[in-house]
C-alpha positions in Angstrom: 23.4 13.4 -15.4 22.9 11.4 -12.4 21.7 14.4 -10.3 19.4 15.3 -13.5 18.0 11.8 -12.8 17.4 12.2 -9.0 16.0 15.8 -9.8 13.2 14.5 -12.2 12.8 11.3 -10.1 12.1 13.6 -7.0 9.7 16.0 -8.8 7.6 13.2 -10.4 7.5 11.8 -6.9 6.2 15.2 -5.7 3.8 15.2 -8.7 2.7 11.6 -7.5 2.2 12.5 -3.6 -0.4 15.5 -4.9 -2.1 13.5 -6.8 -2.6 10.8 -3.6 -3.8 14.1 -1.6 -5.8 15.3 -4.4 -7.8 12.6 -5.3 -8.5 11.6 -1.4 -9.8 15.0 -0.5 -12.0 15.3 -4.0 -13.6 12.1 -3.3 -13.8 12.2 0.1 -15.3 15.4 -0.2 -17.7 14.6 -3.0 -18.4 11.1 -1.1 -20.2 13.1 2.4 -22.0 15.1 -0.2 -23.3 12.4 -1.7 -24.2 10.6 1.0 -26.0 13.0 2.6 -28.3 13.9 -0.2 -28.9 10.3 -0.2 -30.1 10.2 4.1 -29.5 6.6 4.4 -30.4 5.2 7.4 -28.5 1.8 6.2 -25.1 3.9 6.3 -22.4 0.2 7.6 -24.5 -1.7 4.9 -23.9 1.0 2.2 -20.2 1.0 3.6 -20.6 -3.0 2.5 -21.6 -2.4 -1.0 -18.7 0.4 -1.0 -16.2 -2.8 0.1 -18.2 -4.8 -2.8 -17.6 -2.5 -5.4 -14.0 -2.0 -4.4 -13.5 -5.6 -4.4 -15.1 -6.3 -8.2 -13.0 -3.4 -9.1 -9.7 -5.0 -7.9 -10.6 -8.6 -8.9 -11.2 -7.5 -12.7 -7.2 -5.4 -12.0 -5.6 -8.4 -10.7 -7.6 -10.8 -13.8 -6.4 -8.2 -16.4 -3.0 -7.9 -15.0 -2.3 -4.5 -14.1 -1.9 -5.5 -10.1 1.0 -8.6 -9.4 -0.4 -10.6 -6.5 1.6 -10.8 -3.2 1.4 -13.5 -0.7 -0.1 -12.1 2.8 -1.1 -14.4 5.8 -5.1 -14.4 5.6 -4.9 -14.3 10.0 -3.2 -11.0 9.1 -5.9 -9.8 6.5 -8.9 -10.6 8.8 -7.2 -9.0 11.8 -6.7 -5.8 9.7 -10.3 -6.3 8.5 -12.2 -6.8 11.8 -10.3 -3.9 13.1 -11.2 -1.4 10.4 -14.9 -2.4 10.6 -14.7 -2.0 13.9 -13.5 1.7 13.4 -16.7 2.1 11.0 -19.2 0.5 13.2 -17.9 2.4 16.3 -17.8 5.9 14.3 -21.6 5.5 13.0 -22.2 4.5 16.8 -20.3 7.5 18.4 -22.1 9.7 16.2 -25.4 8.3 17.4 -25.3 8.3 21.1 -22.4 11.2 21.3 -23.3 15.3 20.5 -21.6 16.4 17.4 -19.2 18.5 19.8 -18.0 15.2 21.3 -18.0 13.1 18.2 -15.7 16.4 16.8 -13.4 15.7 19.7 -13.0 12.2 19.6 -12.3 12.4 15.6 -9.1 15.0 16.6 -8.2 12.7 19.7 -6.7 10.5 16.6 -3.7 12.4 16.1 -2.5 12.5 19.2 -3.6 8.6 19.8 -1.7 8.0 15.9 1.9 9.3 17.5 1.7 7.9 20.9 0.7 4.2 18.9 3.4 4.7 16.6 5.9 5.4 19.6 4.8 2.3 21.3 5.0 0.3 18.0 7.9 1.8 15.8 9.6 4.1 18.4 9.0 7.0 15.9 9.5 10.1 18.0 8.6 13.7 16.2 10.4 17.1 16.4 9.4 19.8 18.4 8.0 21.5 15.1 6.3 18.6 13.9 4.4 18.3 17.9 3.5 22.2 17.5 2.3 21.8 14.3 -0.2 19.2 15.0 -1.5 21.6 17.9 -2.5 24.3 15.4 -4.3 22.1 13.5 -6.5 20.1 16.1 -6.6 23.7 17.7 -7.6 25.5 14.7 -10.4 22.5 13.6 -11.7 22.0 17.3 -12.1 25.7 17.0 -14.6 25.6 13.2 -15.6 22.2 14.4 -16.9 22.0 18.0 -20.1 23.0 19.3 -21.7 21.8 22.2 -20.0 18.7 24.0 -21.9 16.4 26.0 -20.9 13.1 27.3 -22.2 9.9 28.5 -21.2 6.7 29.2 -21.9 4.2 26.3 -20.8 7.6 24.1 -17.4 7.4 25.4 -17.1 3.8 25.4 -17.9 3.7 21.4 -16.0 6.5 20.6 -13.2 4.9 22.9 -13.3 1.7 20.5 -13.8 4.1 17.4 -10.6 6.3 17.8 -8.7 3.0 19.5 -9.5 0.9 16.0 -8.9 3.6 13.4 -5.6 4.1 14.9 -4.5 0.7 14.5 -6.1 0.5 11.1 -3.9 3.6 10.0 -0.6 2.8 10.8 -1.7 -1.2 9.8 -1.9 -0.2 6.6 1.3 1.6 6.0 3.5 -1.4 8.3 1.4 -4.3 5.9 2.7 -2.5 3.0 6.5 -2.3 4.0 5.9 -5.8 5.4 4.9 -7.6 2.5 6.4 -5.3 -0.2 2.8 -4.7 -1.5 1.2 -2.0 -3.1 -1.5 0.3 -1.7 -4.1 -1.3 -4.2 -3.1 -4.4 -4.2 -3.6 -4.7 -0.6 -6.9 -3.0 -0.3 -8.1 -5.8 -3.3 -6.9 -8.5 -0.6 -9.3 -6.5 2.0 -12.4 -5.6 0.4 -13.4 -9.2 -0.3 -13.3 -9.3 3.5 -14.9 -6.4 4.8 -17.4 -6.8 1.8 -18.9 -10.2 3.4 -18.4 -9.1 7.0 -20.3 -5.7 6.5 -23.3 -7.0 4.0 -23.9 -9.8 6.4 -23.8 -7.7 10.0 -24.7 -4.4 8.4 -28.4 -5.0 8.7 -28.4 -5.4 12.0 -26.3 -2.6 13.4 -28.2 -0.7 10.9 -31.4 -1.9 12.7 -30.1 -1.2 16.0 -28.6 2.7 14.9 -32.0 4.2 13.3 -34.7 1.1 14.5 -35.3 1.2 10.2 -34.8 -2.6 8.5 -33.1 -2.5 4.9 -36.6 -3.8 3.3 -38.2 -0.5 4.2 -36.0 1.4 2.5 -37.7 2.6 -0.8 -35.7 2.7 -4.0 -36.2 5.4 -6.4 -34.2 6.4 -10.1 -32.6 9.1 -7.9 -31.7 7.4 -4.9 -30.0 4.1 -7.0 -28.2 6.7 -9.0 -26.9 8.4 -5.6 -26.5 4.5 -4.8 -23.8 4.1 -7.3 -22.6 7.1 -7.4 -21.3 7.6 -3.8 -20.0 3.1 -4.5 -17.9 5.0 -7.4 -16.4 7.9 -5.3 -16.1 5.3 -2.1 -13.2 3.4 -4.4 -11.4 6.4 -5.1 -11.7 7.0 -1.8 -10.2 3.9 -0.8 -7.2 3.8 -3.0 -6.7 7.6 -2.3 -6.9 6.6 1.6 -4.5 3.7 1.0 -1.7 5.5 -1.3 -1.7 8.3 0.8 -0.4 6.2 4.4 1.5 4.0 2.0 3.7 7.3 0.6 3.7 9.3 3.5 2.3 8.1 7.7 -0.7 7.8 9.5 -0.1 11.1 11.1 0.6 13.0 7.8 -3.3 11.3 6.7 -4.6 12.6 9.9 -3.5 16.3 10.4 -3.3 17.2 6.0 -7.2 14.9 6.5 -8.7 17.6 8.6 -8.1 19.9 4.8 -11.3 17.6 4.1 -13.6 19.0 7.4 -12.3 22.6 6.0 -13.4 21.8 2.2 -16.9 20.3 3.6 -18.0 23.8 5.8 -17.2 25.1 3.1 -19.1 23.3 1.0 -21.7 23.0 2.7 -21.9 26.5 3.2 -22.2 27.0 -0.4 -24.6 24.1 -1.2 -26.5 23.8 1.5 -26.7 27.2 3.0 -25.2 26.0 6.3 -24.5 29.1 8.6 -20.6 29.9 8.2 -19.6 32.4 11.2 -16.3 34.3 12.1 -15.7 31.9 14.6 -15.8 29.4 11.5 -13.6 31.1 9.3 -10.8 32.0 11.8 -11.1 28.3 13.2 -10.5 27.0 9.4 -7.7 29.6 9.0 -6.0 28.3 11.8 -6.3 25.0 10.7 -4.4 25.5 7.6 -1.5 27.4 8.6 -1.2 24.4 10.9 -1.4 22.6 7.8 1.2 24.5 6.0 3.5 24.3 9.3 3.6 20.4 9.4 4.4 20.3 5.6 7.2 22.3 6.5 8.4 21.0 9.4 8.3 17.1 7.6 10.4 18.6 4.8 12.8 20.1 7.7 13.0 16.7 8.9 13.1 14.4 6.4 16.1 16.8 5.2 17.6 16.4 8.3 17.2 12.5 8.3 18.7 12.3 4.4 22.0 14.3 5.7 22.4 12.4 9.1 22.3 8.9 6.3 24.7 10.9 3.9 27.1 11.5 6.6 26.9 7.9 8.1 27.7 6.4 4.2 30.5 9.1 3.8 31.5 7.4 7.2 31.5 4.0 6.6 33.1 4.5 3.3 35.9 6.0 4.5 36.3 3.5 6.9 36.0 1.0 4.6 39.0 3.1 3.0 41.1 2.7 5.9 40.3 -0.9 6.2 41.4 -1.5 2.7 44.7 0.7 2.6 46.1 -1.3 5.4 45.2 -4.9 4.4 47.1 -3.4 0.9 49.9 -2.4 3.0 50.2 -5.7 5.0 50.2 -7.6 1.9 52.9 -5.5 0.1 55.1 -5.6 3.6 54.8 -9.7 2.9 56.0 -9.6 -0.6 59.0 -7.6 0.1 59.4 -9.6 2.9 59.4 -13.0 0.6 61.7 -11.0 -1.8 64.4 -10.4 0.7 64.7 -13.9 1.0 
């Protein structure tokens, strides 16, 4: 009965974790086609009203009670939130002043800067599988990906900050949730209203600054408000999605099964949009997802071995504990027969 239990418990799990992947890619996905039939030149203040909606949505959760509310340090909130809006204001910059080769590059420099953070941090080290794994898949997407790369100097630097911040905000998430026992939404409800405020009130201006347009000269239309609150709608799904996914699994994991996303929009695109698709595509985006299939496999090989190499150490200490307890029984008997003799 008990192993019944673990059996169902593991396969809802499983059911649970597909889900997470499932609804991040769809509305990732369906969020950068959204966005670019819309062509905003306002792109961090459309990431604010994202952060407002997301904030009204988990506000009317937390009022009707279907999110508990955890105590978290607000310094700790607004670090986490000034370094994820960093990571979007330094992505929409590195994709201004950097080619799309580059800006392709720096986005697959995250793995790579993910482990070696994590290390530092956690000292999490990876198996030789897992580490050959994640080179198929930055191989195989730098490969359908990555065009012409040029570089210059305030490129770099932004993409630098931009790879540097969405590292930390990655593995933040996951560590904020194990610290505080908190859930994956119930976190990002304690963000939004942060990032919300910060990204409505600065957005303007870096908006200003990225395409020289103000937010008053941008004309609203029945199709561009419904595109409005359309890609608000997908960014929350999104953000849960993005949250539940490091929560159940790593920011590695969200990183190298994320790049399924860069597959799903050439493809895309090459449907919709009639984007060129070559061979050099398609064997690039095959590459990328038997590296995809490799890591899946190689996490299962290891989190296998990690559950036996526990198993063993509680069989272990059990018996030990066995030991312990058959002599202290022993002592006490000799004492009794001692005090009997008497």
């Amino acid at each position: 009965m008990k192993m019944e239990g673990q059996s169902k418990s593991a396969a809802a799990s499983s059911v649970s974790d597909v889900g997470a992947w499932g609804m991040n890619i769809v509305s990732s996905v369906g969020l950068i086609m959204v966005n670019k039939q819309l062509m905003s030149p306002n792109a961090t203040t459309l990431t604010g009203f994202h952060f407002t909606v997301t904030a009204l949505v988990g506000l009317v959760s937390n009022a009707a009670g279907y999110s508990a509310s955890k105590h978290v340090p607000f310094w700790e909130l607004l670090w986490f939130s000034i370094v994820a809006n960093m990571s979007i204001t330094g992505m929409n910059l590195s994709l201004m002043l950097n080619s799309v080769g580059f800006y392709q590059i720096s986005k697959l420099s995250m793995i790579p800067v993910v482990c070696v953070l994590e290390w530092i941090l956690h000292s999490k080290r990876y198996s030789k599988e897992v580490k050959m794994a994640v080179g198929v898949v930055v191989l195989g997407v730098g490969v359908c990906t990555v065009t012409d790369v040029k570089i210059n100097a305030k490129g770099f630097l932004c993409a630098s900050v931009a790879i540097l911040s969405t590292s930390l905000q990655q593995i933040s998430i996951g560590s904020l949730q194990k610290k505080y026992s908190i859930g994956s939404f119930e976190l990002l409800s304690k963000t939004a209203p942060i990032q919300a405020v910060s990204l409505i009130v600065t957005g303007p201006f870096i908006d200003y600054f990225l395409s020289g347009k103000l937010l008053s000269d941008y004309k609203l239309s029945t199709g561009a408000v419904f595109f409005i609150l359309l890609s608000c709608s997908l960014a929350v799904f999104c953000n849960v999605s993005q949250y539940l996914c490091i929560g159940r699994f790593s920011a590695v994991s969200f990183q190298v099964l994320g790049h399924m996303k860069t597959v799903c929009v050439l493809m895309l695109g090459w449907m919709l949009f009639d984007s060129e698709l070559t061979v050099k595509n398609i064997l690039g985006m095959a590459l990328a997802i038997l590296g995809m299939v490799v890591y899946s496999w190689a996490m299962e090989v290891e989190k296998q071995a990690n559950s036996k190499a526990i198993t063993h150490m509680k069989d272990n200490f059990s018996e030990e504990e066995d030991v312990e307890l058959l002599k202290q029984i022993n002592n006490d008997s000799n004492v009794v027969v001692g005090d009997s003799k008497v």
